[in-house]
PASEBA-1860 file (N, C-alpha, C; in nm, 3 decimals):
! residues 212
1> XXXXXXXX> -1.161/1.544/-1.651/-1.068/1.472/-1.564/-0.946/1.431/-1.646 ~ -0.827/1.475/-1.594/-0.721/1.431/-1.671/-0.687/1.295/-1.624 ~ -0.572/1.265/-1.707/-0.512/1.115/-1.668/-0.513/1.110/-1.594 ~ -0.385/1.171/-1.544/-0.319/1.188/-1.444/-0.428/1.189/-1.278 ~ -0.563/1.265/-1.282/-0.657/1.248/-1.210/-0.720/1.136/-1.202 ~ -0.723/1.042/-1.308/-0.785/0.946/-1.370/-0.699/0.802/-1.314 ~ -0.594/0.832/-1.288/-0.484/0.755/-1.223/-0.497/0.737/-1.084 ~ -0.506/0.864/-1.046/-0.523/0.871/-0.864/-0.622/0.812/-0.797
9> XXXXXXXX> -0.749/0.830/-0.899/-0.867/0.774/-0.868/-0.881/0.635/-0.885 ~ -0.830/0.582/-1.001/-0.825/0.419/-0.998/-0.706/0.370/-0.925 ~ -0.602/0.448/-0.891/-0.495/0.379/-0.756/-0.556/0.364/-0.636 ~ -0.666/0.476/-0.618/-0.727/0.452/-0.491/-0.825/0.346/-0.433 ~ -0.895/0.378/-0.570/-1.010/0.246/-0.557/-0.901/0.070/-0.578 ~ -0.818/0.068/-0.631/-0.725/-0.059/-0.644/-0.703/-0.077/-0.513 ~ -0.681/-0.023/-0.422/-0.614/-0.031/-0.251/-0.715/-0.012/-0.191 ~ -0.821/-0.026/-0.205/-0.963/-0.057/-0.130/-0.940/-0.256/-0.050
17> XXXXXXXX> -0.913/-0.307/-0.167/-0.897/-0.436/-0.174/-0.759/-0.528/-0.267 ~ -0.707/-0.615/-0.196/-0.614/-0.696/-0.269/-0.682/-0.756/-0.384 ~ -0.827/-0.795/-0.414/-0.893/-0.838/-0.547/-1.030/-0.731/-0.549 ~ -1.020/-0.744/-0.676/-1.133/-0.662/-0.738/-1.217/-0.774/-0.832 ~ -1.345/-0.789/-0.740/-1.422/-0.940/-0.837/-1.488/-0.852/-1.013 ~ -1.463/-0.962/-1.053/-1.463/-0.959/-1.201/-1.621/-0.997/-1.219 ~ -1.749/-0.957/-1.246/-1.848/-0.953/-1.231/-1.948/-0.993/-1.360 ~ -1.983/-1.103/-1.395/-2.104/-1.137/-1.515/-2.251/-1.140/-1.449
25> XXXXXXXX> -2.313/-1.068/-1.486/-2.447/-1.063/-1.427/-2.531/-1.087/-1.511 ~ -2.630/-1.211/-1.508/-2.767/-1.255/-1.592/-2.911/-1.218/-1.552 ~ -2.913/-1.171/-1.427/-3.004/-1.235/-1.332/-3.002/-1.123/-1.295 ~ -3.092/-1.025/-1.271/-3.094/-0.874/-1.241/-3.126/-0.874/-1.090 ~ -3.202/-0.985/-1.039/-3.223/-0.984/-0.921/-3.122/-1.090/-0.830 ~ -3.039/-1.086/-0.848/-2.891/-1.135/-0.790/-2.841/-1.028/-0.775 ~ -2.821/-0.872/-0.828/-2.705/-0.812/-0.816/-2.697/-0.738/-0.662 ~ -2.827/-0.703/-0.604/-2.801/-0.649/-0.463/-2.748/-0.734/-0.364
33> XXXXXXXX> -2.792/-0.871/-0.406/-2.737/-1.004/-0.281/-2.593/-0.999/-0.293 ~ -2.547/-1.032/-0.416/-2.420/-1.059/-0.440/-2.320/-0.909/-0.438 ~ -2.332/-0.805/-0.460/-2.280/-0.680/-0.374/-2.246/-0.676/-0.223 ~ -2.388/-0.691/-0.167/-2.386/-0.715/-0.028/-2.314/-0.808/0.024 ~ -2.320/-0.917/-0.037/-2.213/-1.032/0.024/-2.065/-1.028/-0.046 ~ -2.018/-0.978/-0.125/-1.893/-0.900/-0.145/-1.851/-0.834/-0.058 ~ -1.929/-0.682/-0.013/-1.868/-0.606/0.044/-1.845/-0.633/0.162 ~ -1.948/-0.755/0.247/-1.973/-0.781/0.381/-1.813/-0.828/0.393
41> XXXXXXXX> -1.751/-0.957/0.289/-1.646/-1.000/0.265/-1.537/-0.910/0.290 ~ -1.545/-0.815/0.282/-1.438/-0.684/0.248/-1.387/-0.690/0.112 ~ -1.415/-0.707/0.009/-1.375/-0.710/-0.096/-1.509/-0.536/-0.218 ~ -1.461/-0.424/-0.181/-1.594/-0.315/-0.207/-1.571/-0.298/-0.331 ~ -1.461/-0.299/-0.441/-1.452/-0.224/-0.548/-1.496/-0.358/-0.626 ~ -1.627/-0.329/-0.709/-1.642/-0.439/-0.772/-1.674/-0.396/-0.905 ~ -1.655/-0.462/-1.013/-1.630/-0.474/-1.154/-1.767/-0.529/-1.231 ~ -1.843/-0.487/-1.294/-1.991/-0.557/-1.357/-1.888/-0.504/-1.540
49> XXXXXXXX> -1.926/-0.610/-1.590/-1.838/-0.619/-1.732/-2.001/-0.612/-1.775 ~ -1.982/-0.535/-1.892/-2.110/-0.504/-1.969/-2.117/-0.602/-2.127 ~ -2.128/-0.708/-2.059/-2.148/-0.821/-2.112/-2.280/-0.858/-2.149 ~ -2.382/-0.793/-2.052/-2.530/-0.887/-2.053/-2.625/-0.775/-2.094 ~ -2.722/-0.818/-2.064/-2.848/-0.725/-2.101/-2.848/-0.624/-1.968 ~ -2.824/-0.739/-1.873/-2.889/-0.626/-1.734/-2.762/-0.548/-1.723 ~ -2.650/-0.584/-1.750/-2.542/-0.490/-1.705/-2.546/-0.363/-1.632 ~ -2.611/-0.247/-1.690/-2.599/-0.133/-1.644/-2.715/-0.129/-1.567
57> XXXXXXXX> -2.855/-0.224/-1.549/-2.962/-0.200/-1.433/-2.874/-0.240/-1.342 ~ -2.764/-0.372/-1.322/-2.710/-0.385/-1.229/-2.615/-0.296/-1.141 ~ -2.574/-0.223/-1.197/-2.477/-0.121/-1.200/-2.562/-0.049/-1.071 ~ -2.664/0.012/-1.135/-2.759/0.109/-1.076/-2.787/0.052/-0.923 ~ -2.845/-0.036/-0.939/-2.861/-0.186/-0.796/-2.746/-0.127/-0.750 ~ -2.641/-0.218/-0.751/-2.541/-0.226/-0.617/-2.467/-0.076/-0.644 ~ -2.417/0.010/-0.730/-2.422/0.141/-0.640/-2.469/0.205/-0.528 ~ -2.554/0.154/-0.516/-2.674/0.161/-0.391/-2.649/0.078/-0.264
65> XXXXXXXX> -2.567/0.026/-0.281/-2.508/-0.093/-0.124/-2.426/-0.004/-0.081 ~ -2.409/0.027/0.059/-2.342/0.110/0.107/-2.202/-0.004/0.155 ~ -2.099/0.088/0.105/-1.986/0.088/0.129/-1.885/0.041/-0.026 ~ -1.970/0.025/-0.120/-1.912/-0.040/-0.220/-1.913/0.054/-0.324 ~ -1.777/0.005/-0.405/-1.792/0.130/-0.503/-1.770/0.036/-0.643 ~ -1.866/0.054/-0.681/-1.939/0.017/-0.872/-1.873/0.067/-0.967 ~ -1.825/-0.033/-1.069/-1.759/0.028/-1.154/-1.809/-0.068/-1.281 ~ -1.776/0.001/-1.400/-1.800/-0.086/-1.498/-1.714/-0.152/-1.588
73> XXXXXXXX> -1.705/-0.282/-1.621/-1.593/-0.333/-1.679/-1.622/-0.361/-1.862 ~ -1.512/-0.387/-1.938/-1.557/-0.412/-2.084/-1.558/-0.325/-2.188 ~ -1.534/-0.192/-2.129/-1.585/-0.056/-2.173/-1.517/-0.080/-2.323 ~ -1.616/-0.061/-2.413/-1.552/-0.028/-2.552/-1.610/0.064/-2.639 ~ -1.719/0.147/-2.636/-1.708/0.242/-2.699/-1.729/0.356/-2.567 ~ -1.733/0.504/-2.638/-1.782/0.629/-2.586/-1.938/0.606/-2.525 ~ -1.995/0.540/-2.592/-2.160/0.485/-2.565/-2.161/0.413/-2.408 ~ -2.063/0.318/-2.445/-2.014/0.248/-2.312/-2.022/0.349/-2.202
81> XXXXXXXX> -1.888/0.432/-2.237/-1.850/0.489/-2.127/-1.991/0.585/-2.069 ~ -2.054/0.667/-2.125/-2.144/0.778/-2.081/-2.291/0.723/-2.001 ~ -2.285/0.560/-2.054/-2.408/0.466/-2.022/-2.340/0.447/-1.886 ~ -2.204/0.377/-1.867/-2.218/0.357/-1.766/-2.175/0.457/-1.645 ~ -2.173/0.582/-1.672/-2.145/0.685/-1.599/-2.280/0.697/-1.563 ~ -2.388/0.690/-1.663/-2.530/0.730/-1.625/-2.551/0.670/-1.510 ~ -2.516/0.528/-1.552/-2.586/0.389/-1.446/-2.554/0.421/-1.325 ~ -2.436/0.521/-1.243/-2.361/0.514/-1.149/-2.231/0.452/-1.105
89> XXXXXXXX> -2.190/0.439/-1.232/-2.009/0.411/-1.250/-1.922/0.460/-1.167 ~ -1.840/0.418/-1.062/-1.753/0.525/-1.006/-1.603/0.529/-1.065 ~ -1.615/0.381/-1.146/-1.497/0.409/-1.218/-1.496/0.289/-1.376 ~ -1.419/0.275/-1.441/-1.445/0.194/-1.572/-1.277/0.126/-1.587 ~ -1.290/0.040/-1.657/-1.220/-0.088/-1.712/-1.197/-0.095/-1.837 ~ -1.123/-0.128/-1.912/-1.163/-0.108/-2.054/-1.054/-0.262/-2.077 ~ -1.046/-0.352/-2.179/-0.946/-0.474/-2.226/-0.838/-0.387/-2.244 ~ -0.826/-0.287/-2.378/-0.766/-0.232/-2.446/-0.778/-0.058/-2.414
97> XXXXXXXX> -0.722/-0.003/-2.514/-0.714/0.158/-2.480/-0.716/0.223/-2.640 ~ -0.800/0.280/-2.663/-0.826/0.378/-2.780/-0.838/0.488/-2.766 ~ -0.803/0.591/-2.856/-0.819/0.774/-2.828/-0.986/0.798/-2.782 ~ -1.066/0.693/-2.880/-1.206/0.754/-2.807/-1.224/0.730/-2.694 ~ -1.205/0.560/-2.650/-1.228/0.519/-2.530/-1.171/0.639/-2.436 ~ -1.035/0.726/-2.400/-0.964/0.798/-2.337/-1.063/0.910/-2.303 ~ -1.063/0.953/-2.467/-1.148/1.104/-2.460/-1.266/1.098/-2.399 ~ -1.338/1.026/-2.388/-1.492/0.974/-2.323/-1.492/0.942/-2.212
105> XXXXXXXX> -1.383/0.886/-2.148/-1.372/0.893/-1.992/-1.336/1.044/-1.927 ~ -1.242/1.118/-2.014/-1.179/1.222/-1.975/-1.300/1.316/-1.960 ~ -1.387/1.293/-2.060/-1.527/1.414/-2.095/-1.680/1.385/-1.971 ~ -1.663/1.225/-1.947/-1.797/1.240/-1.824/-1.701/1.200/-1.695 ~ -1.539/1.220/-1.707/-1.507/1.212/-1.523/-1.505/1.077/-1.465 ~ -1.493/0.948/-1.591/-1.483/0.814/-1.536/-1.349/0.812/-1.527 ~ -1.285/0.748/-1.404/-1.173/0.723/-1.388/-1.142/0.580/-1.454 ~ -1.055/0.566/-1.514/-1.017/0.429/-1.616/-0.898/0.378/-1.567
113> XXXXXXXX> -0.899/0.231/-1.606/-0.851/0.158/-1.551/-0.834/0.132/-1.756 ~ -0.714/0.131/-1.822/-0.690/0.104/-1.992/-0.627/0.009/-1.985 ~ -0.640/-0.101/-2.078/-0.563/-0.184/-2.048/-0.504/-0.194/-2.173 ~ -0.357/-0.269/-2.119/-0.213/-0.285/-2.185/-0.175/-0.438/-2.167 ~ -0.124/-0.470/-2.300/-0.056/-0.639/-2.274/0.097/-0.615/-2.306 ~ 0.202/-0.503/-2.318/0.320/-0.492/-2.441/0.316/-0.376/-2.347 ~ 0.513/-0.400/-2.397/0.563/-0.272/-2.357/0.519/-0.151/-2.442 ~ 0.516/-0.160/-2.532/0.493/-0.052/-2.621/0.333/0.015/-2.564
121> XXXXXXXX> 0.250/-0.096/-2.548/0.097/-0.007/-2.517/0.137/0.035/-2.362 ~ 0.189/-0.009/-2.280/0.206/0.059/-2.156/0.266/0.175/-2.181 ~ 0.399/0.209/-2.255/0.494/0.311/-2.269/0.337/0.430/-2.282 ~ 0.253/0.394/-2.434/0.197/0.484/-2.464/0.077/0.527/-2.428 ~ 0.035/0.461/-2.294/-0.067/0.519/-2.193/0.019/0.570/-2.081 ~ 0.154/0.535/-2.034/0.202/0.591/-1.978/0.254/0.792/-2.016 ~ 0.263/0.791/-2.140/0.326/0.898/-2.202/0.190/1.020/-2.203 ~ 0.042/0.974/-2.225/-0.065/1.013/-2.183/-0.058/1.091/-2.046
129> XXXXXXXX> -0.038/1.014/-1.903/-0.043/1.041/-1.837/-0.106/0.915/-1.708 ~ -0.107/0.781/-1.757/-0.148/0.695/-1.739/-0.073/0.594/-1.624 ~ -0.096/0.630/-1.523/0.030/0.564/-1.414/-0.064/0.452/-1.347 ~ -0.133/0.410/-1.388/-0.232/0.287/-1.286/-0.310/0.231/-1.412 ~ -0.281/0.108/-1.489/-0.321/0.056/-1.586/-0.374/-0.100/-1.592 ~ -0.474/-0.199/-1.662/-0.499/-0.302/-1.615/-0.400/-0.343/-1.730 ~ -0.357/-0.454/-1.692/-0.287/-0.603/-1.756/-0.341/-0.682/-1.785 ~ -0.368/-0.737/-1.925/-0.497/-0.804/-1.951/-0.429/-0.855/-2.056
137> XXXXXXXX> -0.443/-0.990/-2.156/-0.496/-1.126/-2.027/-0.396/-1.181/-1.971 ~ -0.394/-1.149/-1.833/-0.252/-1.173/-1.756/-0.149/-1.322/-1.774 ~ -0.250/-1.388/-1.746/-0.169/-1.542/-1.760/-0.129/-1.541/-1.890 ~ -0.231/-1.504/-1.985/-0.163/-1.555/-2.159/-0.085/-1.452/-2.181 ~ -0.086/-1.350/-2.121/0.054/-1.260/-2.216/0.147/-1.233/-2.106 ~ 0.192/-1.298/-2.013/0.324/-1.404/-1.942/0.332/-1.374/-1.816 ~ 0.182/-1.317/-1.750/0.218/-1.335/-1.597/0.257/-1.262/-1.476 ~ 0.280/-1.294/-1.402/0.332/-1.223/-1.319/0.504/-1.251/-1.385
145> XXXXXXXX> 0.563/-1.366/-1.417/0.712/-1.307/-1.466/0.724/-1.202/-1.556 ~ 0.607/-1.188/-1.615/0.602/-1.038/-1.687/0.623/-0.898/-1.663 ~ 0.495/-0.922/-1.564/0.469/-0.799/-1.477/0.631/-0.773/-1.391 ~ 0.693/-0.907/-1.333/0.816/-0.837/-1.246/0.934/-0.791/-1.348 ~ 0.918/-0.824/-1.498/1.022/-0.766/-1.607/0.993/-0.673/-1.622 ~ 0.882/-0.633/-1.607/0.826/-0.507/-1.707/0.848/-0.408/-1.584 ~ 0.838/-0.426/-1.416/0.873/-0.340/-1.372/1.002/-0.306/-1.367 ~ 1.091/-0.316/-1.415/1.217/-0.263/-1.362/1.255/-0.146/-1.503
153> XXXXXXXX> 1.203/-0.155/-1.622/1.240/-0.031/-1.717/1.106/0.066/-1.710 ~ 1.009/-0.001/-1.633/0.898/0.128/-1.632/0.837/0.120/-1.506 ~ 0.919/0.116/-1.393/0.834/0.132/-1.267/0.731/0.259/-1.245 ~ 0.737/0.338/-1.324/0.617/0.418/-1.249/0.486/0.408/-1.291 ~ 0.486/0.249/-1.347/0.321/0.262/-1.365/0.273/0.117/-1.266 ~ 0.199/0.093/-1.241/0.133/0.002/-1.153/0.009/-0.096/-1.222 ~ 0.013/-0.202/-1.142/-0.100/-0.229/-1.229/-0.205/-0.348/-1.139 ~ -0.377/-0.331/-1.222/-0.458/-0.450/-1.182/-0.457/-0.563/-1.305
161> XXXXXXXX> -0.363/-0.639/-1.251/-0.340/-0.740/-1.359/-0.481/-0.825/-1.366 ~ -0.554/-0.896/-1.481/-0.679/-0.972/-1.495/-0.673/-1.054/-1.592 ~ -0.734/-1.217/-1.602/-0.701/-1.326/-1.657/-0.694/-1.412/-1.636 ~ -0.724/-1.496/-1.599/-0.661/-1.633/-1.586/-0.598/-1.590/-1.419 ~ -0.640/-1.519/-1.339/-0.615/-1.540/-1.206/-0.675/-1.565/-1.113 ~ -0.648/-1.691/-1.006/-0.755/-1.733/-0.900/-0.635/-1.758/-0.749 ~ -0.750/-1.813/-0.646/-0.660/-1.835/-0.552/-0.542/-1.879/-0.543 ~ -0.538/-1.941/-0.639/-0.360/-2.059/-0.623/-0.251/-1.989/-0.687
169> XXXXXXXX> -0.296/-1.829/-0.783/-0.206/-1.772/-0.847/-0.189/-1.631/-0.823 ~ -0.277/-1.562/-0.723/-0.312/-1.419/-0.724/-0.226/-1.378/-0.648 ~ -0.078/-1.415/-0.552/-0.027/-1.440/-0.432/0.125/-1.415/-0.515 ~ 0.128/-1.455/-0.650/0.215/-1.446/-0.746/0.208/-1.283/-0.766 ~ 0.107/-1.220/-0.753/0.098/-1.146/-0.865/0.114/-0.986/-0.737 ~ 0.028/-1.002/-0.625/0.028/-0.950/-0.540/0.137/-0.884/-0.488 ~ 0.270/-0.977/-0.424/0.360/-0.974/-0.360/0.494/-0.948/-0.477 ~ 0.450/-0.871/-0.613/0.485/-0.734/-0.712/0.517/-0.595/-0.639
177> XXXXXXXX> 0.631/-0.521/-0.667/0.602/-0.434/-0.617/0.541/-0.343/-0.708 ~ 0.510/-0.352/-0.823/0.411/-0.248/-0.936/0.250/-0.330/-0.932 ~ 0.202/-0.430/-0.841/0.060/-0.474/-0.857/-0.008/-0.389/-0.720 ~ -0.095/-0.346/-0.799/-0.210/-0.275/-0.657/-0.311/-0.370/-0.617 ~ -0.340/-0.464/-0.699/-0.471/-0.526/-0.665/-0.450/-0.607/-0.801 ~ -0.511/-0.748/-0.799/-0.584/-0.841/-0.912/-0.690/-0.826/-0.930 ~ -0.756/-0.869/-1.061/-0.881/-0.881/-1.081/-0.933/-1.005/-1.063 ~ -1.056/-1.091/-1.094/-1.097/-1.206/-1.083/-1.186/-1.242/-1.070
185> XXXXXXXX> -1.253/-1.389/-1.123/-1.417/-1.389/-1.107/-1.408/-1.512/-1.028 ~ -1.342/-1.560/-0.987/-1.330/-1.683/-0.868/-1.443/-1.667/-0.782 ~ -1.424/-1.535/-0.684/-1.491/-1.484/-0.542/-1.648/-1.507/-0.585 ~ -1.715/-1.489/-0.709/-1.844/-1.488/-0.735/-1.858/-1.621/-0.846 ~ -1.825/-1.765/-0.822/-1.874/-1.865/-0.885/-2.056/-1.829/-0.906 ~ -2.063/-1.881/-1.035/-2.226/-1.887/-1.089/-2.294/-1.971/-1.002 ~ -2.222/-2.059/-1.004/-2.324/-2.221/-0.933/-2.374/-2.143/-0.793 ~ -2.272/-2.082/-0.676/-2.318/-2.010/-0.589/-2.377/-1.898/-0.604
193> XXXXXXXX> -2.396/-1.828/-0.710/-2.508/-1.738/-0.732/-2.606/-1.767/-0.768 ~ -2.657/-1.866/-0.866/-2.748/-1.949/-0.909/-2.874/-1.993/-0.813 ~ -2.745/-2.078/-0.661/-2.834/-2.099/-0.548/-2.875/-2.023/-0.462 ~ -2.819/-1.902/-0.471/-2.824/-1.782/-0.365/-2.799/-1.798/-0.271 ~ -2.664/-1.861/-0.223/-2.581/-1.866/-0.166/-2.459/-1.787/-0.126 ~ -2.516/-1.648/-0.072/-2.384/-1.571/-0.063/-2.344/-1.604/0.059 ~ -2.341/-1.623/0.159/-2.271/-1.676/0.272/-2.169/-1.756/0.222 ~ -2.139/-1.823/0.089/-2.080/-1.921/0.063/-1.950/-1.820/-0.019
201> XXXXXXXX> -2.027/-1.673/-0.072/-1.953/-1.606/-0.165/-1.899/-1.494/-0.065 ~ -1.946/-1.460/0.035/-1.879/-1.400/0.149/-1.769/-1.456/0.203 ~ -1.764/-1.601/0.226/-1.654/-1.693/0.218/-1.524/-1.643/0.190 ~ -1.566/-1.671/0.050/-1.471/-1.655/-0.065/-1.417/-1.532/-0.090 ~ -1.467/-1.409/-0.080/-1.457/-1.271/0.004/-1.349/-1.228/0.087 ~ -1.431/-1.331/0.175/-1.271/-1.248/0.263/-1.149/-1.336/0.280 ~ -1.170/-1.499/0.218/-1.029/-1.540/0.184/-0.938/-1.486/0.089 ~ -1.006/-1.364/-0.033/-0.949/-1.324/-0.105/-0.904/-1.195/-0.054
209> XXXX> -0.986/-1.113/0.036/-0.943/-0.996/0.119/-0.825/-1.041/0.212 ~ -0.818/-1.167/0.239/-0.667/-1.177/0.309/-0.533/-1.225/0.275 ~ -0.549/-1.192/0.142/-0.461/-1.251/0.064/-0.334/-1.123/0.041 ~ -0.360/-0.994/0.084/-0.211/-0.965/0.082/-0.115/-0.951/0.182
END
């Protein structure tokens, strides 16, 4: 899969939803509830950061919810990437962007989402072939006033900005004309997963699905 393929596919899945929840999973038997009550939300492209132990059983889980499409976030090595292609990845995340990280998505067909904080790392995933890139960590490296500087000498790349964004700021970032979607772990608070309370995270779902 080239970039450039690799682009189309994460532009598409970005316009599924105005947020893409940012996903920590402890609890292996939370991940089908909390899928389900995402997607019920309208919020389908969801993000599991391979942070935990269960990470990639979770992966496997909510791939399996119909209508939602699983992706894996965190990605930092080649190991990463092929594990979570195994798990049922439909697409990957990465903070940063390295030649392996690239080549390893390009070799099992994960569509990537690389992330860039600087003009210079955008220029040079752009020059790749890289037109749909994450912005990471949005608030600390300056924002949406960033993101609207940075579009006007390189509009043809787009982006899922992630960081430090929640309801009171995602509205900033949205109403960009280079943002496809935010990221965010707002929509899935712990305390409401904890209680198993997704009605409460369905909520939160589709106030974030109506946010563009």
């Amino acid at each position: 899969m080239t970039p450039a393929e690799q682009s189309r596919a994460a532009a598409a899945i970005c316009r599924l939803a105005p947020v893409v929840p940012v996903l920590v999973i402890d609890d292996l038997a939370q991940a089908k509830w909390l899928a389900e009550a995402l997607v019920a939300g309208g919020l389908p492209a969801l993000e599991v950061t391979l942070r935990t132990s269960v990470a990639l059983d979770a992966i496997r889980v909510m791939a399996e919810v119909p209508g939602g499409a699983v992706g894996a976030g965190t990605l930092l090595t080649p190991a990463d990437v092929k594990a979570a292609k195994a798990a049922g990845a439909t697409f990957g995340v990465s903070p940063g962007a390295t030649d392996r990280i690239l080549d390893a998505c390009a070799e099992h067909d994960l569509p990537l989402l690389p992330g860039a904080a600087t003009a210079s790392e955008i220029m040079a995933l752009l020059e790749k072939g890289y037109t749909v890139q994450k912005f990471f960590p949005a608030e600390q490296a300056g924002g949406a006033a960033y993101l609207k500087s940075i579009g006007s000498p390189i509009p043809q790349v787009k982006f899922c900005p992630t960081g430090g964004i929640g309801l009171k700021n995602a509205r900033d970032y949205l109403g960009l004309s280079n943002i496809l979607c935010v990221g965010g772990s707002w929509v899935a608070p712990k305390d409401a997963m904890a209680r198993g309370d997704w009605a409460a995270i369905t909520t939160l779902a589709r106030e974030a699905a109506a946010l563009r």
